[in-house]
N, C-alpha and C positions, 0 to 999 in steps of 0.2 A: 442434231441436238441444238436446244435455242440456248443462245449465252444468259447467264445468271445475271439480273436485273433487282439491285435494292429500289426499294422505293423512298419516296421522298423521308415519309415519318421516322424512315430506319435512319435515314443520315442524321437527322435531328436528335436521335437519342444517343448515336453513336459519338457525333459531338459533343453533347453536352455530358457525356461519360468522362471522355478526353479530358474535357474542363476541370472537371473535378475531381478527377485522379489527379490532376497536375496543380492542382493547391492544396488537394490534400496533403502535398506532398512539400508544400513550400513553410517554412520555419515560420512560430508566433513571431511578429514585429517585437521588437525591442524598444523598449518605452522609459521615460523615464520619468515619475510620481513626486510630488509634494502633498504633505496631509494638510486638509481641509481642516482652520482656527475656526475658534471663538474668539472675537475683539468687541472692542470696547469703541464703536466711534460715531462721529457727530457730521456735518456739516461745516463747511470749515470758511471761515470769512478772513481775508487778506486785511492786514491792517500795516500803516506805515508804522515805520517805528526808527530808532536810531541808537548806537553804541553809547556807552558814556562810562570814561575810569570811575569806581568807586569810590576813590579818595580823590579829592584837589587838595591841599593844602601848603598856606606859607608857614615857609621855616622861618622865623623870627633870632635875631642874635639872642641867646639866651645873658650873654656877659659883653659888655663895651668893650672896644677893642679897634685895630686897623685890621679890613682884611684885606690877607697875603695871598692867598689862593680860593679859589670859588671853581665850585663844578661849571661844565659847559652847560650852553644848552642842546638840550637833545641827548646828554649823556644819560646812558643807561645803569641804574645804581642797584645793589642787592641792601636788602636789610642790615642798617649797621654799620653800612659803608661809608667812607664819611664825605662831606659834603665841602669842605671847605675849611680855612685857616685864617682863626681872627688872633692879633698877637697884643702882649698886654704885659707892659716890658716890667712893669709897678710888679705882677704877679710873681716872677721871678724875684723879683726882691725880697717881696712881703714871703715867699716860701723860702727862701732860705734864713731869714727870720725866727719863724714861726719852727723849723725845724733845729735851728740852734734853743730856741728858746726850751722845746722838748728833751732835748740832751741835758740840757742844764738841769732841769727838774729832775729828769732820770735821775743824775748826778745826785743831786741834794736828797734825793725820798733813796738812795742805796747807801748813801751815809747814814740817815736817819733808822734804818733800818737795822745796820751795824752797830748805831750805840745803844741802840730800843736790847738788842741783843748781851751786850758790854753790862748794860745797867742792871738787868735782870739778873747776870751773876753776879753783880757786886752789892744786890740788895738779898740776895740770897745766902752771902756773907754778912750782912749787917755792915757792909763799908759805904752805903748811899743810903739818901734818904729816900721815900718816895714821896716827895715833891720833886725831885728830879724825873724819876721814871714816868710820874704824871705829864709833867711838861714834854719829855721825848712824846708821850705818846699824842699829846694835841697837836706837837709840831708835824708827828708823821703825817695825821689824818688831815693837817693843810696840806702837806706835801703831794697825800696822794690826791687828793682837791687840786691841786694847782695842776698835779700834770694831765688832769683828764682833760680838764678845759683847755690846757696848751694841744693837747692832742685831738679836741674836738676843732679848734679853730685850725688846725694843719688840714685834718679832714673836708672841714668847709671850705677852704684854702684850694685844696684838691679837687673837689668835685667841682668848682668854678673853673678850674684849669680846665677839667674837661669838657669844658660846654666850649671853649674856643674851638674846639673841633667838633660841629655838630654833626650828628648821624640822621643818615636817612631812618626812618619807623617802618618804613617799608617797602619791599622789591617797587622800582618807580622809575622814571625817567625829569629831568628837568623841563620844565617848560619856560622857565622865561629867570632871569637874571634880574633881582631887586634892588642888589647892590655891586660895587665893583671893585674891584682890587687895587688897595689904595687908599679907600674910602674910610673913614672913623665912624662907626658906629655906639649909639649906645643902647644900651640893654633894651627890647622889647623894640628894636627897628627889624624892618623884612631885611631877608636875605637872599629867597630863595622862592619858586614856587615849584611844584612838585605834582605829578600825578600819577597814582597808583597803576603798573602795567599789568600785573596779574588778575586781579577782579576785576574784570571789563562786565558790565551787567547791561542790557539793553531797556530802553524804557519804549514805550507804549502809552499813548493814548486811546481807553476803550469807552464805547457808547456806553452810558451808564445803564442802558435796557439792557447788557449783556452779563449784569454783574452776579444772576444765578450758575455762570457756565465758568465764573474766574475762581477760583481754589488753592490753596498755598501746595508744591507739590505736582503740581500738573507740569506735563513736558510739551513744548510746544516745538514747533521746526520754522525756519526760518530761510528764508534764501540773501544771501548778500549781492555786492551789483554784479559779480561774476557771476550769479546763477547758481552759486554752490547752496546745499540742502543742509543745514546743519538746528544741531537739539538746542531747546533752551528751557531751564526751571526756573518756573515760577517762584520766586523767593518769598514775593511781600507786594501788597497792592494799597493806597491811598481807599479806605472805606467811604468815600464821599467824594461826590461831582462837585465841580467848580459853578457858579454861580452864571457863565453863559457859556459853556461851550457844553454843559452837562456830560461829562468826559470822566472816566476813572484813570488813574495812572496808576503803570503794573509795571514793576521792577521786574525783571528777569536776569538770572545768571548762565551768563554762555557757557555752552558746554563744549566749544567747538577749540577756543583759543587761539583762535584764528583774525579774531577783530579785533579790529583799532580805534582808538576813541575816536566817536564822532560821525564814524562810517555810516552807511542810510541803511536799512534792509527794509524785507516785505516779509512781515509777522503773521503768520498761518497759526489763529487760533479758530477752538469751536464755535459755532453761532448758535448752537443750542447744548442740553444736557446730550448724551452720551448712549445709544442705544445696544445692546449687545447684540451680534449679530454672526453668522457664517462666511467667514470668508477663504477664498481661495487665492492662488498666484494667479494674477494676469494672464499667464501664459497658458493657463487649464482653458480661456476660452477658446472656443470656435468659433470664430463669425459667419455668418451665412446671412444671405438677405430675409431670409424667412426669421432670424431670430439669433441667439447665440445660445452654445451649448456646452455642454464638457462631458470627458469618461471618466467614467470613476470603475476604480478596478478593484474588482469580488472577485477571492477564489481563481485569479489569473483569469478571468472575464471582464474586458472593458465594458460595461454599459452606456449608451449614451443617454443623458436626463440634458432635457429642457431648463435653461435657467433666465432667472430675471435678476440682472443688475441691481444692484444700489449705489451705497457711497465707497467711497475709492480713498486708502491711506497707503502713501509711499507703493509698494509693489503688491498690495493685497487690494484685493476689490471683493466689496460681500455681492452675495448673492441668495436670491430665494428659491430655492428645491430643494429635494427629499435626499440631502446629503448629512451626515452628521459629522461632529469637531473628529478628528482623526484619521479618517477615511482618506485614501489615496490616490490623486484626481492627476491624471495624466497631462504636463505639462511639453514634456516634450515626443516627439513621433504621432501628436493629437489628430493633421491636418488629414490621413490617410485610411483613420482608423474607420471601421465599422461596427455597428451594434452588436454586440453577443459577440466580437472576434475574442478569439485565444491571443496575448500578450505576455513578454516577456519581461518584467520590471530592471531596469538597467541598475547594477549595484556601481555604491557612490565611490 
């Protein structure tokens, strides 16, 4: 009996049977999807640019005086805090004054008051005339005349008191020392200079050919000398170029609170208007030398589409194929997959 002999073509099919019972058999890949935007973006041109406080200003003595204490410098102040101690020895005098003088009138318009009272029932009896009750009443209405103005000059008095202690206007830090402790000032000398630490805004200089893409509103990003990525709005731009540098200046408001006055950055604005476009995560591409591609997953079907790059903002980069805003493009488990394979979307 001759022994049984496959031929070559049986092993061949008998293999690739093997094959594909043994992935039929092996689980969809596990993948994990971000939905394919619509954005909004442009070209983006580097510009230097640099921090600056929104306020500088000198605090001025508001009332003459020696001053006793002065913030440092570099001291950090909140709104209202006070700045410093000017003294003004006449003040104490002239208000203990002006506060006896107030008592006294008190005094005099509660007397007048009482006989304004008195006479009223003794002409009510027919026992006074009223030439008297007349007179009470022109004496009251000096009286109450005399004490407003003794109590208007107590007030004025007062609010001069308070200007020896001047208050910062707002959250700030010291920058420099105009007067010293010690020193006699009179009304309307520096004391102080001062610049706002909350509103830190950056300014910019832009070509003035860019001034169709600058807008009140717009957010821009910016990098500081560490490299770090941070936002900033547009607040307010100068409508006209200088006469030779042909330059717009663009205030911006950091949004990061992070900068100091003064600091440098590199300002990433548009260079042109703004196109709408398709974009995905960076990590949806495949690179391959032939080209770059991504899956987008239907119906638990990865598909692989052909794409063509464009412009790139932060972690999105648009692209042109036959992908729409929603659509759920396989970021991660991409570099493995095959066209038409069965996938598992990983939950978040």
């Amino acid at each position: 009996m001759q022994p049984f002999k496959l031929s070559p073509i049986a092993c061949l099919i008998g293999c690739l049977l093997l094959i594909n019972s043994a992935g039929a058999q092996q689980p969809a890949p596990v993948v994990k999807t971000a939905a394919a935007v619509t954005l909004e973006m442009a070209p983006i041109r580097v510009v230097a640019a640099y921090s600056k406080a929104k306020y500088i200003t000198t605090i001025k003595a508001e009332s003459s005086g020696r001053v006793i204490e002065l913030a440092s410098v570099g001291q950090s102040l909140t709104a209202g805090e006070s700045l410093g101690l000017i003294a003004d020895e006449e003040y104490a005098l002239r208000l203990n004054e002006l506060k006896s003088e107030v008592a006294s009138q008190q005094a005099q318009l509660e007397f007048l008051k009482s006989e304004s009272i008195r006479l009223k029932s003794l002409e009510s009896q027919n026992l006074t005339s009223g030439t008297a009750l007349d007179k009470n009443k022109a004496e009251l209405a000096a009286a109450q005349a005399d004490i407003a103005q003794a109590r208007s000059r107590l007030q004025q008095l007062e609010n001069n008191i308070s200007k020896l202690t001047p208050k910062a206007p707002f959250n700030s830090f010291v920058t420099k020392q105009l007067s010293q402790p010690g020193q006699y000032l009179n009304q309307g000398q520096d004391l102080l200079e001062i610049m706002s630490s909350d509103d830190i805004e950056i300014i910019a200089q832009v070509p003035f050919r860019l001034k169709e893409v600058i807008s009140k509103g717009q957010q821009w990003q910016y990098k500081d000398h560490a490299g770090n990525t941070s936002t900033a709005l547009v607040e307010r731009f100068i409508p006209a170029a200088t006469s030779n540098s042909r330059m717009i200046q663009v205030h911006l408001k950091d949004m990061s609170g992070n900068l100091l006055p003064g600091e440098p950055v590199q300002l990433m604005m548009p260079s042109t208007l703004p196109k709408t476009v398709t974009a995905v995560h960076r990590d949806a591409l495949v690179l391959r030398r032939q080209g770059a591609h991504v899956f987008v997953v239907r119906e638990g079907v990865a598909h692989k589409l052909d794409v063509t790059t464009g412009l790139a903002q932060g972690e999105m980069i648009a692209i042109n194929a036959e992908i729409k805003a929603g659509e759920q493009v396989v970021i991660r488990g991409n570099e493995r997959l095959r066209d038409q394979q069965l996938v598992q979307i990983k939950a978040d």
